[in-house]
N, C-alpha and C positions, 0 to 999 in steps of 0.2 A: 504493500500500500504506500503510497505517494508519502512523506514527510509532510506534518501540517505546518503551518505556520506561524510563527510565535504568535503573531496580529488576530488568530483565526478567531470568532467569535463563536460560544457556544449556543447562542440563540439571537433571535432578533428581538426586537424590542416594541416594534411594528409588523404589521399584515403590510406585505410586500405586493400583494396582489392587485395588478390592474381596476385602474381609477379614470374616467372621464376625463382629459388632461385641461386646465391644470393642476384641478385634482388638489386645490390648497385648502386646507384647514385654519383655526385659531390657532394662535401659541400661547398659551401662560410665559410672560416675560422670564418670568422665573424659572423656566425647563427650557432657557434659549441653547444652552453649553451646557455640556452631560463630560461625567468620566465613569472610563466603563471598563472591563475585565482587563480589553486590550490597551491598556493603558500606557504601563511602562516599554512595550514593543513596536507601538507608533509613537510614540513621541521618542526613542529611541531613534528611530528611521526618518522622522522629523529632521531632530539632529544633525542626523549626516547629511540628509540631503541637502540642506540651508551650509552645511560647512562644507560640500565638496563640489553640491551642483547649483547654487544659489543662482546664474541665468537660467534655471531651467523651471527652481521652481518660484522665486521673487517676480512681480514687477511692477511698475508704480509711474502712470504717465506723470509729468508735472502738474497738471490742472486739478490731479485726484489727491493731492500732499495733504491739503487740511482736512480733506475724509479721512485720508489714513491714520493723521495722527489723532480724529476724534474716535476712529474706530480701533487704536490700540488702549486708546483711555476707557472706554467703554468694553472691549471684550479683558481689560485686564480689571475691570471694578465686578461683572458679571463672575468672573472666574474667580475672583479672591472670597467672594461668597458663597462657594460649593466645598466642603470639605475636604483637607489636605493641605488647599493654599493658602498662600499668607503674603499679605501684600504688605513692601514692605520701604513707603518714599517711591524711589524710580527702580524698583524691581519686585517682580511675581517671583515669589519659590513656592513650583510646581511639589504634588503630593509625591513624584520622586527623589525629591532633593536637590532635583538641576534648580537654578535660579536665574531670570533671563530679565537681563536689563531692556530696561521699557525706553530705549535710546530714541529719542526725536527727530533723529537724523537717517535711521535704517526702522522703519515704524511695522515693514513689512516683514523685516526677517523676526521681530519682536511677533507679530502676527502669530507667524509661521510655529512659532516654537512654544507657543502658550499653554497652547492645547489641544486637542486631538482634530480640529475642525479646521479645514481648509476653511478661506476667504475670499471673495470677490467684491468687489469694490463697484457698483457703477451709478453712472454718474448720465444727469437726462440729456439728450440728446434732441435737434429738431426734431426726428420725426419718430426717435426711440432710445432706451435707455439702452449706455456706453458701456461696455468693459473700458473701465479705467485702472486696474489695479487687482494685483491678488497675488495669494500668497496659498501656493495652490503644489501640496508636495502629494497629493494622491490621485493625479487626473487619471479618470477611466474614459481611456480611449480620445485624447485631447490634448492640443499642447496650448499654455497658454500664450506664449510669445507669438504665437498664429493669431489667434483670437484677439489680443489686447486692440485698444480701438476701433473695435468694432460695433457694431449696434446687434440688437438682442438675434437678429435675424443672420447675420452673418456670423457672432459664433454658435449658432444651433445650425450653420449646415455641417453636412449634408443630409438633415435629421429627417427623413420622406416624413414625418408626422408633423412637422415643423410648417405646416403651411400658413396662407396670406392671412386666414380666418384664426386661427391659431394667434398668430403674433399680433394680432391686431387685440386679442382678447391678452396677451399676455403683457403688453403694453399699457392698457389699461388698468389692471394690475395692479403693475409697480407704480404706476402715478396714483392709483390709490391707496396705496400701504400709509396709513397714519403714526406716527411716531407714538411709540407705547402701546402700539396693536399690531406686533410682529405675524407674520404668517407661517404656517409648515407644509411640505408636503415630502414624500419619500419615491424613488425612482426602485428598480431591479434590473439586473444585467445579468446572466450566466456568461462565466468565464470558467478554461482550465486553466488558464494562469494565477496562479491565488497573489501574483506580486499586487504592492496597493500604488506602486507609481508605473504607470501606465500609459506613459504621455505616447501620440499617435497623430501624425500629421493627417490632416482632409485625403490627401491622396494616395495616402500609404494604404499596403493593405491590412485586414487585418491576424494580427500575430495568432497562430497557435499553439497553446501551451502542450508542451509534451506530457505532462503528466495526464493520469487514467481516470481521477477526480475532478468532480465540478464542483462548481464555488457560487453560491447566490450573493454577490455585491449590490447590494442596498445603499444608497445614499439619502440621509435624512437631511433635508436640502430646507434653512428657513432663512427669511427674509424682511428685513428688520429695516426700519427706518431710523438712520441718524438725524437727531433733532438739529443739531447745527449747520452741518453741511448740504444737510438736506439730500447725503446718497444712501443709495439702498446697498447695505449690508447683504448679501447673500453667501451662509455658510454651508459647510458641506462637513458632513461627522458620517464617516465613512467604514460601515457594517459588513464585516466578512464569513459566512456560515458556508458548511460544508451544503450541499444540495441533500445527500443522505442524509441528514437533520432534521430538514424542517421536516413540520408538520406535513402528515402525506395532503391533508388539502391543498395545503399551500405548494406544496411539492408539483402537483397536477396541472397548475396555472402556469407553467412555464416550456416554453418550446425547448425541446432537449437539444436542440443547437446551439454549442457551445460556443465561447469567447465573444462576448457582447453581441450576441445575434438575438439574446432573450428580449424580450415586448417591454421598453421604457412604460413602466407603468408610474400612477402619481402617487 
């Protein structure tokens, strides 16, 4: 049998199954950042990835700087109120022991290392909301340095569910998210690659995992308005279970076609 991986997730925490897309729910402000079993093994891989591939997974136009540094002040005041952490002046020590300076000047790699939850940053646009920014160490099937400036419809290609009716609803959206009424909703992907960084350019194809096992990746994806800046926050806390796992219901609802061929559900 295949080796799991340290990151592997004994359960989900959400019903993964297929949702009307967008498929967004409420959030209780207070369940915006979760730590969870995989704790010390992604933020471990965090780590490295900000210390060896940092263009691969940092990036931060100019125009997006005062979102970034209201959304390091706010996902580090969120996270110091979850058990473990301890805020402490201009540094978070994380429930492992690492301690990461809440630096002013690098807001993204600060971002990156807090917590178990990738970040995107965007910011409104004429005719749609921008990637401006993220701090993004577990892309499935994406690269961000592709996508950064782009509007909502250009990084969701080449997504065939991504159509004109779609974006136009998904648009609407995010100009409606009100500050202190964040939103949730959660995606599923089958992959045999159980790695969590996954980056994949629009044209590439896609990769398949050698190994004999499948992996349900779950991303629980919420979206949070900053009161100042006035950009939409969109995090990603990114859920990894074996397929023999789940639930056989849950099990059933997914095409056995592996490496992100499964139905983006909401």
């Amino acid at each position: 049998m295949d080796a799991a991986p340290p990151w592997l997730h004994r359960a989900l925490p959400h019903d993964p199954r297929p949702r009307r897309l967008p498929g967004v729910q409420p959030l209780d402000p207070a369940d915006w950042l979760r730590v969870d079993e995989a704790f010390g093994a992604q933020m471990a891989l965090r780590d490295r990835l900000v210390a060896e591939r940092p263009e691969a997974v940092l990036a931060l136009l100019p125009e997006a700087r005062e979102a970034a540094l209201e959304a390091m002040e706010e996902t580090a005041s969120a996270l110091a109120r979850l058990p473990g952490y301890e805020r402490r002046a201009d540094v978070l020590n994380r429930p492992d022991g690492v301690a990461v300076a809440l630096d002013p000047s690098d807001p993204m790699a600060a971002l990156a290392r807090m917590g178990q939850a990738d970040i995107c940053l965007m910011l409104p646009g004429a005719d749609e909301y921008v990637l401006a920014a993220g701090a993004l160490c577990f892309p499935a099937s994406w690269t961000l340095s592709q996508k950064l400036g782009r509007p909502l419809t250009g990084v969701h290609r080449p997504v065939a569910s991504y159509d004109a009716d779609l974006a136009r609803r998904v648009d609407r959206l995010f100009r409606g998210i009100a500050a202190g009424r964040p939103l949730w909703r959660s995606n599923a992907l089958v992959y045999t690659d159980p790695a969590l960084f996954l980056p994949r350019s629009e044209g590439e194809g896609r990769a398949r995992g050698e190994g004999t096992r499948r992996y349900l990746r779950s991303e629980r994806q919420c979206l949070l308005r900053l009161p100042r800046s006035g950009a939409v926050a969109f995090t990603i806390h990114t859920y990894l279970v074996a397929v023999e796992d789940l639930p056989t219901a849950w099990r059933s609802a997914f095409d056995p076609e592996p490496d992100g061929a499964a139905k983006r559900t909401a």
